[in-house]
N, C-alpha and C positions, 0 to 999 in steps of 0.2 A: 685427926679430923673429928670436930663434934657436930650434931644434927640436933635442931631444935625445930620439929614439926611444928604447924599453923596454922593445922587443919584441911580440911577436905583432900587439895591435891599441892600446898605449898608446905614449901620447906627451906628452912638456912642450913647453909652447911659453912665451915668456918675452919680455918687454919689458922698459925702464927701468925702469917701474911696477912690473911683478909676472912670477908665475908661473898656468901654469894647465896641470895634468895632467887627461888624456882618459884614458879607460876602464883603470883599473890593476887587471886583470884578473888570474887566477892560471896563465898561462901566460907573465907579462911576469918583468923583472927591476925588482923595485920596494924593494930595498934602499936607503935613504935616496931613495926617491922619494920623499915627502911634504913632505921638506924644503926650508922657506921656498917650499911652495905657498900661493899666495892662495884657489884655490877647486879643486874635482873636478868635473868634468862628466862621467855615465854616460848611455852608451847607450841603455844597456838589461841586464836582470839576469841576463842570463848569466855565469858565473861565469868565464868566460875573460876579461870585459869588468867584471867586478866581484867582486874579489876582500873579501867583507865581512867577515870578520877583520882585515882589511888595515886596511879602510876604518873601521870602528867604533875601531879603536885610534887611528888618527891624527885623528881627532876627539874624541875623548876625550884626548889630549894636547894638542891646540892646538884654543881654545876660540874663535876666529876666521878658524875654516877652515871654508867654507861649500862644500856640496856639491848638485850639481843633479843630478836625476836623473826616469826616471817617475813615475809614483804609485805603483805596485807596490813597486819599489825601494826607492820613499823610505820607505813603511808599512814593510816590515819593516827597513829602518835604525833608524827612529825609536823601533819595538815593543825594537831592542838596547841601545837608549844610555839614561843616565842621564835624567831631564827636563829638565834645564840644557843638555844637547847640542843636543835633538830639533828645534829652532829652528834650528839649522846645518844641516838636510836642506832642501831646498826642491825642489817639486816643477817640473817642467819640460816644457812640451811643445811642439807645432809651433806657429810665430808667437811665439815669445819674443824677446824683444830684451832683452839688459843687457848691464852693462860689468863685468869683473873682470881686475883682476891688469892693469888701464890696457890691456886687450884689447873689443873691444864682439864681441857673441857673439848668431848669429842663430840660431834653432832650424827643423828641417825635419823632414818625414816622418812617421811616423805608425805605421808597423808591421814588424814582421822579418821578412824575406823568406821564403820558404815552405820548412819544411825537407822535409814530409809531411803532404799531406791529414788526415794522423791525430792530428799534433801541433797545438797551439791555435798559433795566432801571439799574439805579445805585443807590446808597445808599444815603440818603437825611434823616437829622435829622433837626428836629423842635428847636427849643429853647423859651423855656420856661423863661422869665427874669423878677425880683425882689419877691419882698413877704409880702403881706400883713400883713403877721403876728408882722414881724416889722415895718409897718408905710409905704413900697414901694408899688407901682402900678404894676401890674404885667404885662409886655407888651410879647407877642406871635410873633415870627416870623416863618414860616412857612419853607426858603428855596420855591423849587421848587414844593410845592405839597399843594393839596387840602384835605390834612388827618386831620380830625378832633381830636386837641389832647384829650383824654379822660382823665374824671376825672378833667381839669383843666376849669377854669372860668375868664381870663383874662380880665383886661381894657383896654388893648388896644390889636387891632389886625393889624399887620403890612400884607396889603392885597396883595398880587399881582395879578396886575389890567391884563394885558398884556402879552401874552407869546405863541411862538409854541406848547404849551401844555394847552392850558386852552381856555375856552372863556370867556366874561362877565355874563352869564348866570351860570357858573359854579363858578367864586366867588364869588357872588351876593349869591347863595347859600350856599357857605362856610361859607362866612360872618357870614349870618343868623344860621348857626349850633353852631357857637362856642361864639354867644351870648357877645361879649365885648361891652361895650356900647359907642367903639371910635373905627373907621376905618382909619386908615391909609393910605394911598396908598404905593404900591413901586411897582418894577419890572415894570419899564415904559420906563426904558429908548429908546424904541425904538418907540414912540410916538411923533410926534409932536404936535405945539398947537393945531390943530384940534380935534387930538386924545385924548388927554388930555383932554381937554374942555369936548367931547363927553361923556369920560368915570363918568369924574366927576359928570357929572349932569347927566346921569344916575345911577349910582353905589349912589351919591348922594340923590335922590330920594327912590332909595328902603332902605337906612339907615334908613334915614326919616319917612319911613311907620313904620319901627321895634320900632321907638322908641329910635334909636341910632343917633350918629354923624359920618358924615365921614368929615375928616378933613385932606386939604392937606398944607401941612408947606414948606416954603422956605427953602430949601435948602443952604447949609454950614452954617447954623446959627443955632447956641445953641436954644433952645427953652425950659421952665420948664414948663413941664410935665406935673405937679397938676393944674398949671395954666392954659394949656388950654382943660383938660379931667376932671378937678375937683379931690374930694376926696384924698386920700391920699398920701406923697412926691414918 
């Protein structure tokens, strides 16, 4: 399996079989992202995590690119596109299981973390990606929320470091619940290198004590997976 980050909170992940990009949001770099994706898995409708100019057009070009999402999301996708499209949205929630892009893909979670008493929370699924069973690494991305997916044991955990709705103390603790033995960073986009720096070598640091890796990757570059988390493709 290789991973080629896109900033802030998206990501491709890629097998022999296929492609599969997560939340290509409008704070990511998604210049020839879409190409020779198999499928889009969203979040949830925040626009930093779902970029839908992005998304209606490249569905609208490729007419076997199916895209998963909430219900929220998917209604106003669908309400965009032609009637010939509206069939490539498919709605998504916790307890999903499918396979796309020769990846099998679990769903978790249920809501976005609380940004204010004042604001509604909305609907936010986990994704759950690859399968040890045949030989894949299984990588976790979260979306907006600190819910620990249950039942699942992840290699790698795709973290979000930064956000009106969290602190470092709060996924610092996440981390540590869901036990993957590789941290990821994302959801940073709004970081400069100070911030970054800062977060790094703290977030860094408490990896370290657990016995894990937190490891940040250059951005729009493929990168395999086994190679730098170990164990399995």
């Amino acid at each position: 399996m290789r991973i080629t980050p896109r900033g802030h909170s998206c990501i491709e992940l890629a097998t022999i079989d296929g492609k599969v990009l997560l939340d290509p949001g409008g704070f990511s770099q998604l210049e020839n992202a879409f190409d020779g994706i198999n499928a889009v898995l969203i979040t949830h409708e925040h626009a930093d995590h779902a970029d839908q100019p992005a998304i209606i057009e490249a569905l609208e070009t490729n007419s076997v690119l199916e895209l998963y999402a909430p219900a929220a999301l998917a209604k106003a996708l669908r309400e965009q596109l032609p009637p010939a499209a509206q069939s490539q949205v498919v709605v998504v929630k916790a307890g999903s299981d499918f396979i796309v892009g020769g990846i099998r893909v679990r769903t978790f979670g249920g809501t976005h973390a609380t940004i204010h008493h004042t604001i509604p929370r909305i609907a936010n699924v986990g994704y759950l990606l690859g399968d040890r069973a045949v030989g894949q690494l299984e990588v976790f991305h979260p979306g907006d929320s600190y819910e620990v997916p249950f039942g699942a044991q992840p290699d790698v955990l795709m973290l979000p470091v930064m956000a009106p709705w969290g602190k470092m103390a709060e996924a610092a603790d996440f981390a540590v619940s869901v036990n993957a033995r590789c941290w990821m960073p994302i959801h940073d986009g709004l970081l400069n290198e100070q911030g970054l720096g800062l977060f790094d070598r703290q977030l860094g640091a408490i990896a370290a004590r657990q016995g894990c890796t937190y490891l940040r990757v250059e951005q729009g570059i493929e990168h395999d997976l086994q190679k730098m988390v170990g164990g399995k493709q």
